[in-house]
KOLMITOR-511547 format. One record per residue (C-alpha): x, y, z. Coordinates in steps of 0.05 Angstrom, whole numbers, padded with zeros to 5 digits, always signed. Example, Ala and Ser with C-alpha at 12.3 -4.5 7.8 and 13.67 -1.06 7.14 Angstrom:
KOLMITOR-511547
+00246-00090+00156;+00273-00021+00143;
//
This chain:
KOLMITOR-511547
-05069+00778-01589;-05068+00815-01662;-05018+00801-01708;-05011+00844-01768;-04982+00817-01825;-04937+00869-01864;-04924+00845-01937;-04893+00882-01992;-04890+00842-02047;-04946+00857-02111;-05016+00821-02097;-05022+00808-02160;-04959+00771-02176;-04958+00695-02135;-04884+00680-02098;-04850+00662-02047;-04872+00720-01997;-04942+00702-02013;-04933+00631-01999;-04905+00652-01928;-04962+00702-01895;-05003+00643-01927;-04956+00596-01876;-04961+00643-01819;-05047+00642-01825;-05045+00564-01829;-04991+00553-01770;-05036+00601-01729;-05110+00591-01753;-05127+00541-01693;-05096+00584-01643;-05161+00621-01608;-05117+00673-01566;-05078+00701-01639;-05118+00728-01694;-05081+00750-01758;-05095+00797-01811;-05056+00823-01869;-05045+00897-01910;-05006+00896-01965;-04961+00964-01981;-04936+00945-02051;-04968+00969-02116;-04992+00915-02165;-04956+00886-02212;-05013+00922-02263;-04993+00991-02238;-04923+00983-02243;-04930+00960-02318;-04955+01034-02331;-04880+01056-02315;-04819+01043-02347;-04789+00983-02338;-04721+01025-02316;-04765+01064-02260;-04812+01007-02229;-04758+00986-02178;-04759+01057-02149;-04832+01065-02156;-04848+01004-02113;-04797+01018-02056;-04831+01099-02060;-04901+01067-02057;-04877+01012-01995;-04855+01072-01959;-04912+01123-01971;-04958+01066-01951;-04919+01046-01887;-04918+01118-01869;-04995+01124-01870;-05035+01062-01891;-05000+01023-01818;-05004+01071-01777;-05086+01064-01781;-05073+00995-01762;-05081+00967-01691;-05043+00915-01667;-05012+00873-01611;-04961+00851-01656;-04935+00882-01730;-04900+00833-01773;-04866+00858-01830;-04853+00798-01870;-04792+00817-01913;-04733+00836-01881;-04703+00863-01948;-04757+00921-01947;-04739+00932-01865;-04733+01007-01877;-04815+00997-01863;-04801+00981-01789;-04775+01051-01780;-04849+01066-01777;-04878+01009-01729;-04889+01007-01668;-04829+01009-01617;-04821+00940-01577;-04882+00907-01618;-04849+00892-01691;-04822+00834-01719;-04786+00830-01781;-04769+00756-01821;-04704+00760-01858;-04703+00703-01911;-04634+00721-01943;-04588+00769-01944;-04562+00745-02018;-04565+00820-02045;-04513+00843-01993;-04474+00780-01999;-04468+00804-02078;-04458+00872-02060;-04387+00842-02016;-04373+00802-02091;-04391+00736-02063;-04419+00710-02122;-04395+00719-02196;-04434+00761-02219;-04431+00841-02223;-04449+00870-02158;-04519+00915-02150;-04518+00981-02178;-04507+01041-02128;-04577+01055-02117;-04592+00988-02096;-04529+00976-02049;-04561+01039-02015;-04627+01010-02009;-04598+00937-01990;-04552+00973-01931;-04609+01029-01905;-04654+00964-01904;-04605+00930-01862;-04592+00982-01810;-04665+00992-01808;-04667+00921-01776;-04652+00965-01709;-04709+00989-01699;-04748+00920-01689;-04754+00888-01629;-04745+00819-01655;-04712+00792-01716;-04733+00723-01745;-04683+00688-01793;-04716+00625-01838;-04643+00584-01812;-04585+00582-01772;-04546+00606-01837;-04586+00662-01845;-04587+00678-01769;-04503+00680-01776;-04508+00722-01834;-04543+00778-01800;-04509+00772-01737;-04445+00776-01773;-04466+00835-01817;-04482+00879-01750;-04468+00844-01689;-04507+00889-01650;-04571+00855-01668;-04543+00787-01631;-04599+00790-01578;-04655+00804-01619;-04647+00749-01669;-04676+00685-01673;-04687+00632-01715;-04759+00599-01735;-04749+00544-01790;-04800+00537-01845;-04853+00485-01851;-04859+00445-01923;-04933+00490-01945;-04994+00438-01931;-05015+00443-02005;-04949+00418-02016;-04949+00358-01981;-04983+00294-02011;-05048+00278-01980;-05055+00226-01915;-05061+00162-01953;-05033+00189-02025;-05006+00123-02064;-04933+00161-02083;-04896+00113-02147;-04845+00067-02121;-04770+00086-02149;-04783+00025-02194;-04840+00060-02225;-04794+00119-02236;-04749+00077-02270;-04799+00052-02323;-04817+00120-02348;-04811+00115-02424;-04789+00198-02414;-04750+00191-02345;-04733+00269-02323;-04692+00310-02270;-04725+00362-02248;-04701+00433-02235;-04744+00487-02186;-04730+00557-02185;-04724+00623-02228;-04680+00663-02277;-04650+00696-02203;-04571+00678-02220;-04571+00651-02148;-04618+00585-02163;-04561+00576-02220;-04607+00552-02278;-04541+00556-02321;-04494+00509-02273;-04562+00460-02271;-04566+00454-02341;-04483+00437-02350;-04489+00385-02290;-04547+00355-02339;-04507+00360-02397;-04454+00315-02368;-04508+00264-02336;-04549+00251-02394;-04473+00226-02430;-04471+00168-02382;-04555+00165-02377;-04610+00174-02418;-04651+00227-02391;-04688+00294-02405;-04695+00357-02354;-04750+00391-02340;-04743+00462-02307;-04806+00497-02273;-04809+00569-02261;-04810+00632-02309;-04794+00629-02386;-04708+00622-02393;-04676+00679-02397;-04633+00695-02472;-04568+00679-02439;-04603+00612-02417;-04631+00596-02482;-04560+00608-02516;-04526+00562-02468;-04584+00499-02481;-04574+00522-02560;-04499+00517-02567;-04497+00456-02515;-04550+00417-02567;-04598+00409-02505;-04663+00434-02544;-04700+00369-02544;-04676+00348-02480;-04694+00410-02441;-04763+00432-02424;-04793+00489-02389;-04863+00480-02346;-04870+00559-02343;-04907+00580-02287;-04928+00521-02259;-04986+00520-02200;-04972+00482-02135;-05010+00429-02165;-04971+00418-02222;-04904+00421-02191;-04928+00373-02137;-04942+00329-02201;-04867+00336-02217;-04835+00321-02153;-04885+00253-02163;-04852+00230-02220;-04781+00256-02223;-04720+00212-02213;-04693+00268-02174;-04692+00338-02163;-04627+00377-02187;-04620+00439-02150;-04545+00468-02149;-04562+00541-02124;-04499+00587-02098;-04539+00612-02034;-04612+00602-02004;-04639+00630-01931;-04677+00561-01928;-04690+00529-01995;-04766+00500-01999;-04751+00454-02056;-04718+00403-02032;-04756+00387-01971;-04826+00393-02020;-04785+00336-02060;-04766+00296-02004;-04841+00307-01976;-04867+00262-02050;-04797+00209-02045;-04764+00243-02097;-04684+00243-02081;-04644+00313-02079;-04581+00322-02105;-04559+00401-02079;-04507+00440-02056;-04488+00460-01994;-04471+00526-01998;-04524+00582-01954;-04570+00535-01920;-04573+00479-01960;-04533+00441-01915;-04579+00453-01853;-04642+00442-01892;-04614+00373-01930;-04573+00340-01884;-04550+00276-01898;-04621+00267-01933;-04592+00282-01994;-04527+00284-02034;-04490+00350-02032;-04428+00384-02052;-04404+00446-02063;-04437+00489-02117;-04375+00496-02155;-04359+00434-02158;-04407+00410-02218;-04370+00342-02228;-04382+00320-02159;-04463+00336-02165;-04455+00297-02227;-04431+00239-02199;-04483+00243-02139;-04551+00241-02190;-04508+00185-02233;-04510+00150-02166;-04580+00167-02154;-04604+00139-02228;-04556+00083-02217;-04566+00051-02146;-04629+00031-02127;-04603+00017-02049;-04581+00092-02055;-04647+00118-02075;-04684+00068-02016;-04642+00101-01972;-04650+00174-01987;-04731+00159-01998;-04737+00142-01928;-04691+00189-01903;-04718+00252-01936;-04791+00225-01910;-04759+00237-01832;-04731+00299-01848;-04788+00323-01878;-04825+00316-01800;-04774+00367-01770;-04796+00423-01810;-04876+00414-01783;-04929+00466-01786;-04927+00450-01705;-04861+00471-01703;-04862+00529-01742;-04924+00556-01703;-04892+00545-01625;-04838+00587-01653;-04880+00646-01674;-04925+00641-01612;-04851+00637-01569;-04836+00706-01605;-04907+00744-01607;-04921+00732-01545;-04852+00746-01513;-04862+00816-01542;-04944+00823-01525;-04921+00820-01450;-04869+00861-01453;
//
């Protein structure tokens, strides 16, 4: 059986979307009847830089599409993949009966209904967010990374009920500690002369940077502590609000950390901080749990799925309770035993194993059909 992997997202620019063709090759690479390759329809991130900046959105949706029309339809496959369900316009041109589309999130149509508060997308994009979303028709199966996710769709257009599914995500083996890794006991962690909470994610207003560094703000009052926050550079609003809140020295930015480094954070944090208004699955708290480092998150999208009671969780509003959970955390050594051990189980039902039965269940569902 071929599987084509469809991705759309630069080749030049490392993310998320990179990180999960990379999971679908490992989950499947000692399966002898599935062999997998990959084509990639979006232009670098090099070419779009020759643009301006106002146009390159519209250039790399144009580019997707010109490429789907021609560059996949030289392809031959058993199976066609397309890998991100917020460019599904591209399985207009696959395949009847033999595409598969992943939808991570729907977070852009969720803002477009004024879920969240912040301005909705501009016209342009509500029109590419909805044609992408009645696209989802035309593929024979629909894979959501979680239950949340799954109900999302289903309630956006219930007529694609039978065709979803749901195949959780695996915690990426190169983040995961290796068999026999010595990980720092919590009182190791305590005796940090520079103990930090750490923050994962990017400038998106859905990972909430902003609400993580006010939960900090009223953490470090009651203990000493810095925050360390890996992804891109802050954005100005970001910088302002560490500026007028005094946070300079007690803020730091690891920008554009590799998977090594960041696995070198979850190692040594006291716990990870990660209040996001909405995610389709969340990777960064299971990677945490995955090196003993506790998670205090909110619940809101699939957080609540993903955690369980293998973390402390509220509502992302709700800033004082998230506060009180890391206090606990930094506090209560029992707490923290606790959480360790039960992150380390959930960790084990999000497997590669798991991740790859459900992918064979789909391909091979459609391959006979």
């Amino acid at each position: 059986m071929k599987v084509l992997l469809i991705e759309t997202a630069a080749a030049d620019r490392p993310g998320s979307m990179h990180r999960y063709a990379e999971l679908i090759e490992q989950a499947l690479i000692d399966e002898p009847a599935c062999s997998v390759s990959r084509v990639n329809l979006a232009p670098t991130a090099r070419e779009l830089s020759r643009s301006p900046q106002r146009l390159r959105t519209a250039w790399h949706h144009a580019t997707v599409l010109r490429r789907a029309m021609s560059v996949v339809r030289k392809q031959r496959a058993d199976i066609y993949h397309l890998i991100d369900g917020s460019h599904g316009y591209v399985t207009r041109w696959l395949p009847r009966g033999r595409s598969v589309v992943t939808v991570h999130d729907v977070i852009p149509y969720l803002q477009s209904q004024r879920r969240f508060p912040v301005p909705p997308p501009s016209r342009g994009a509500q029109w590419l967010i909805h044609t992408s979303l009645r696209s989802l028709r035309s593929a024979a199966s629909i894979m959501a990374d979680s239950t949340a996710t799954e109900r999302d769709v289903a309630a956006i257009d219930p007529t694609l009920r039978d065709r979803l599914c749901v195949a959780p995500l695996a915690v990426p083996p190169v983040m995961m500690p290796l068999s026999g890794t010595l990980l720092p006991d919590w009182e190791a962690r305590r005796r940090n002369v520079r103990p930090y909470l750490l923050h994962v994610g990017n400038n998106g207003f859905y990972k909430n940077r902003a609400g993580a560094i006010r939960i900090f703000d009223r953490i470090r009052e009651t203990v000493p502590c810095r925050l360390v926050m890996a992804g891109p550079p802050p954005d100005r609003s970001l910088t302002e609000l560490i500026r007028n809140s005094s946070l300079t020295d007690l803020v730091e930015f690891v920008v554009d950390p590799t998977d090594s480094t960041i696995c070198e954070l979850y190692r040594e944090a006291r716990l990870l901080l990660f209040p996001s208004y909405y995610e389709g699955f969340g990777w960064p708290p299971l990677e945490a749990m995955a090196w003993g480092c506790p998670v205090v998150s909110s619940h809101n999208g699939s957080l609540a799925e993903v955690v369980g009671d293998a973390g402390l969780t509220a509502d992302v509003d709700d800033e004082l309770a998230l506060t009180r959970h890391a206090i606990n955390i930094l506090t209560d050594p029992i707490c923290v035993e606790r959480l360790v051990a039960a992150g380390h189980a959930r960790v084990q039902d999000y497997s590669l194993a798991t991740f790859r039965e459900k992918l064979l269940e789909v391909y091979r569902s459609l391959a006979t059909k």
